[in-house]
N, C-alpha and C positions, 0 to 999 in steps of 0.2 A: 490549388497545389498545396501539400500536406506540409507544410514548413516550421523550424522552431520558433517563428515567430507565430504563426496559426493553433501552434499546439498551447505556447503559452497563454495566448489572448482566450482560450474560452476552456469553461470549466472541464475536466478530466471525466470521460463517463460515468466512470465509477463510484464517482461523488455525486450523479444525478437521485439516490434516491430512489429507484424504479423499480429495485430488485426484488427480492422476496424476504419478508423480514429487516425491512432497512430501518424500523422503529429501533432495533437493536444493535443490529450488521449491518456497518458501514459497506463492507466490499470482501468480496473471495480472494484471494491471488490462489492461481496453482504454478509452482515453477519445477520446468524439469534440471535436470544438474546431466550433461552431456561431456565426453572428451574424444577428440579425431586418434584414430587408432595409428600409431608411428610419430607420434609428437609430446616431444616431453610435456606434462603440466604444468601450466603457468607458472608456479612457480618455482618451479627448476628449469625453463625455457631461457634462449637466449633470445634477443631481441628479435633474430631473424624468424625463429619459430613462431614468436607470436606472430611476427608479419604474416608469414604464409597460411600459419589458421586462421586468422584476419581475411584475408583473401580468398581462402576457400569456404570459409562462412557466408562469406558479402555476400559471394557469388553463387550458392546455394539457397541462401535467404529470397534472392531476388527474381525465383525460378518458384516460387511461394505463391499461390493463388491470394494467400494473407499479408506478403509481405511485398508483394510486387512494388509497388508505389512507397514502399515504407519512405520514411524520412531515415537519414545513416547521418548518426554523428559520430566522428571519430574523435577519438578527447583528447590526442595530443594537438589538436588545431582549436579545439573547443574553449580547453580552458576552467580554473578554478569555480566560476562563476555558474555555465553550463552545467558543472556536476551539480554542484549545489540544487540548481534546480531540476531535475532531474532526482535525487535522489529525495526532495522535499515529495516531489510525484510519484514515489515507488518505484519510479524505472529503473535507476542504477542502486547500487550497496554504498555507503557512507565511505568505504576504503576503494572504490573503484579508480577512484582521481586520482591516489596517491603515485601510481605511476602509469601516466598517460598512456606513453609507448606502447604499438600494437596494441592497442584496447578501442573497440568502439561498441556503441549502441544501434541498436535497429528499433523502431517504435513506428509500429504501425497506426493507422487513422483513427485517433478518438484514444488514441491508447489501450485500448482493448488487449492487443498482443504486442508485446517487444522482444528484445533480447540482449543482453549482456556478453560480450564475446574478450576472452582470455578474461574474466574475473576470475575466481578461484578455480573456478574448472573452463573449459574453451568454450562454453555455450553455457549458459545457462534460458533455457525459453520460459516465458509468464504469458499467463492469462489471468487479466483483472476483470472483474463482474462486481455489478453492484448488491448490494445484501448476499445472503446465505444461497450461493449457489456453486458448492464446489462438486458436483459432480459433471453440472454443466460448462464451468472453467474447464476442468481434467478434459473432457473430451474436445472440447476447443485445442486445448494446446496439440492434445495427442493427434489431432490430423495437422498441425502443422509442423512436429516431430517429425511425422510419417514423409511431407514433403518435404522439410529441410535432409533429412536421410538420406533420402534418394538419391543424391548426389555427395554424398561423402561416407568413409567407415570410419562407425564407432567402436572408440574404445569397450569391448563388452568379452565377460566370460559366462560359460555357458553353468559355471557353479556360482559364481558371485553377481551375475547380472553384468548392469552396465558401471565402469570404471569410473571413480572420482576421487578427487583431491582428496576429501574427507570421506573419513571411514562412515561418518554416519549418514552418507547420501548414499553408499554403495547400494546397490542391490537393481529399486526403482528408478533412483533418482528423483525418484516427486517429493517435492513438501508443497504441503495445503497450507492454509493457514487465512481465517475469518481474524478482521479487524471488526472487535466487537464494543459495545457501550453499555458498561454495567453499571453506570451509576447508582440504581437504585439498592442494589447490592453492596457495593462501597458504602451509601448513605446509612443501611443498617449492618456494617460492618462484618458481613458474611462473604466478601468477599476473596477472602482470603482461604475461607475454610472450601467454595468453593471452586477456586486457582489449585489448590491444595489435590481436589482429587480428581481433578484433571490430569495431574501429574501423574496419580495414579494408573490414570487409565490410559496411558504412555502417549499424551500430550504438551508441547512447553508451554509455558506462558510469556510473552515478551511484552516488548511498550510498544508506544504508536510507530514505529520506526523501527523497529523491531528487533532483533539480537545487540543487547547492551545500552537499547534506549529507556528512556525512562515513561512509566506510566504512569501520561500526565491525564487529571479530568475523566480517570476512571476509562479510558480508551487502552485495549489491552488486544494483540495480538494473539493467537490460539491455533499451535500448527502441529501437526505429526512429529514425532522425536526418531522414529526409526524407518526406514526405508527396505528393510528387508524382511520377507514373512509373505508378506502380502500384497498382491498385483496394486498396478498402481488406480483402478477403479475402484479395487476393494477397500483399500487406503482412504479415497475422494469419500465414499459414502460412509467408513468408521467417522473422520470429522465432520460430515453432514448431518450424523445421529446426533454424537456428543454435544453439535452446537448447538442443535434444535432444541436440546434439553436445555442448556446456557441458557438459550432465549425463554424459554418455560421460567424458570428457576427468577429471570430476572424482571421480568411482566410479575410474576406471582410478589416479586422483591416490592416492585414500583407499587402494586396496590394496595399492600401492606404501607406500607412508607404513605401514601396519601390517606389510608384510612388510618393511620394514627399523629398524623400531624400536616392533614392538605391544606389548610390557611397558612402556616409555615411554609409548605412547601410552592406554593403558590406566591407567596410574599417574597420567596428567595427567586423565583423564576422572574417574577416582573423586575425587581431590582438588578439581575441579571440584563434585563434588556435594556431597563435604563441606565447602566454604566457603559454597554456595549451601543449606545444609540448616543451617546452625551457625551462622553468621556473622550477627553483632547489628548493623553497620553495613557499608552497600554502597550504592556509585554507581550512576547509570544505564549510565558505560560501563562497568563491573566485572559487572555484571548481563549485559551482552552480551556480551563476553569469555566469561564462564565458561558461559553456556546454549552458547555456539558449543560447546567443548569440548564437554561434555556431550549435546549435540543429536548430536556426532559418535558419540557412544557408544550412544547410543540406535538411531542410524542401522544402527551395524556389529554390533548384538545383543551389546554387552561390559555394558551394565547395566540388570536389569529394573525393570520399576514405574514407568516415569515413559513417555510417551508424548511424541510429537514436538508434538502438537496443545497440551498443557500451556505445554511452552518456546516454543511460538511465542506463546502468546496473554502471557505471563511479558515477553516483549520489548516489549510494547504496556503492560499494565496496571502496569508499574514506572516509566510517562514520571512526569515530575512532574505535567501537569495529569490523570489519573487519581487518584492519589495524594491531590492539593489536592481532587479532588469527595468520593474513600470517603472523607475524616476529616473533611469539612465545614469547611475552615480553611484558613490560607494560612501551611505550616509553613515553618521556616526550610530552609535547604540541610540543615543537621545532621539535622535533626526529619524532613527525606524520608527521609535515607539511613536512619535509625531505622525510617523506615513500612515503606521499600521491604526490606528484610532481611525484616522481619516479614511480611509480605508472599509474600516469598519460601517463607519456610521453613514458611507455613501452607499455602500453595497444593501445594508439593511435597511433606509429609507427608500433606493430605489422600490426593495422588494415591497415595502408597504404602501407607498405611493400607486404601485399597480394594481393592488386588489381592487 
């Protein structure tokens, strides 16, 4: 049975590593931005309203060939701690928790698809994929749009598209957006110049966490800026060009970067693992930092035994609300950075002890 305790206990898919281009891209998300037609927007909703698009969502969702069996958390019973994890996971947005009422989650097996109900708009649906595959996320989500529909009307006009919160979902309602690792680019300091014309090419750039986080270990989010123009397939395949090239840009970065200084960057990558294998007390961002290295090492075949899929899932299960549910308690800052080493150096001697 799919439970919040089964979903915490083992790695999130998307972190497996399996996808296409995951040397680079961590994971695709496509999410759509929906609203029930005759119900105020969240947030100008009174509590009753969200109740009732609560309930006509659940019970819509649960009519889902995708979401039948989902796991439904609802967050005013949930709690501070559940958001927490959860948004450490990409399921929920960092402001989801700030008020519970009529708000809950749908997260279907392995995490692959979920859903966000009364966040900014009454629905928001995701599909996460591992590495660069957003045109195969968009079409995932969009047959479980087409199912969840069926059973309720959307807010939509026939000049503006479908209706939302914010003016810059209107139209599609889809954003893409690839969690990418450009370290070798950061390393020779082009990183910026090529953030820069991605903008250009009416793309944001965000952190690991995305709108207003910070980018830590060169891990940088990369999604669509505008939703109106262009269908929302047309949309999945403009960010599936742009990142292909990212990934170009940042292979061509890493071979530059080792051919002008690989015993360097090889020296930083072993010391990387031997802080992360040794080391009794480490931060959340000393933990990103050093997998970034590391990830880079693994990536370029300079150190065996340790797998990409490891260090991605190592970036999620080191957040503090992971940490606060394995030990059952709510440690101090000291007492995490204690858990998270420990943590650390059990996870990455399992992996080596198995080759």
């Amino acid at each position: 049975m799919w439970t919040f305790e089964s979903m915490v206990g083992q790695p999130s898919s998307w972190l497996d590593a399996s996808g296409p281009r995951s040397d680079v891209v961590l994971s695709t998300r496509v999410r759509l931005a929906r609203n029930l037609s005759g119900h105020p927007f969240p947030a100008r909703a009174a509590l009753e309203d969200l109740t009732a698009v609560e309930e006509k969502v659940l019970t819509s969702a649960s009519k889902s060939n995708y979401l039948t069996n989902a796991l439904v958390i609802r967050m005013d019973e949930a709690g501070p701690p559940v958001h927490q994890i959860l948004v450490e996971r990409h399921i929920a947005s960092p402001s989801f928790g700030a008020k519970p009422e009529g708000r809950a989650v749908v997260v279907g097996e392995n995490e692959v698809v979920s859903a966000m109900i009364n966040e900014e708009d009454h629905l928001r649906l995701q599909a996460l994929r591992s590495g660069l595959q957003p045109l195969d996320a968009w079409r995932l989500v969009s047959r479980i749009d087409v199912e969840v529909e069926r059973n309720l009307q959307y807010a939509f006009s026939k000049d503006w598209g479908y209706l939302t919160s914010c003016p810059t979902n209107v139209g599609t309602g889809v954003r893409v957006s690839v969690l990418v690792h450009l370290v070798g680019l950061a390393r020779l300091g082009e990183v910026a110049q090529v953030l820069g014309g991605i903008s250009k090419l009416g793309l944001s750039v965000r952190g690991f966490y995305g709108e207003r986080s910070a980018a830590l270990g060169g891990f940088f989010q990369v999604s669509n800026q505008t939703t109106l123009g262009q269908s929302e397939e047309d949309i999945a395949y403009t960010v599936e060009r742009i990142s292909s090239r990212i990934v170009e840009l940042e292979l061509k970065a890493r071979e530059e970067l080792v051919a002008r200084a690989g015993k360097r960057i090889e020296d930083e990558v072993w010391r990387a693992h031997g802080i992360l294998t040794s080391a009794r007390v480490m931060s959340s961002e000393e933990v990103m930092s050093l997998c970034s290295s590391l990830r880079l090492g693994v990536a370029r075949g300079m150190i065996d035994g340790i797998d990409l899929g490891t260090l991605n899932r190592l970036l999620v299960v080191t957040q503090p609300g992971h940490l606060k549910y394995f030990h059952g308690e709510n440690p101090s800052s000291d007492e995490r950075d204690r858990m998270r080493a420990d943590l650390v150096r059990r996870e990455l001697g399992n992996r080596e002890r198995a080759q």
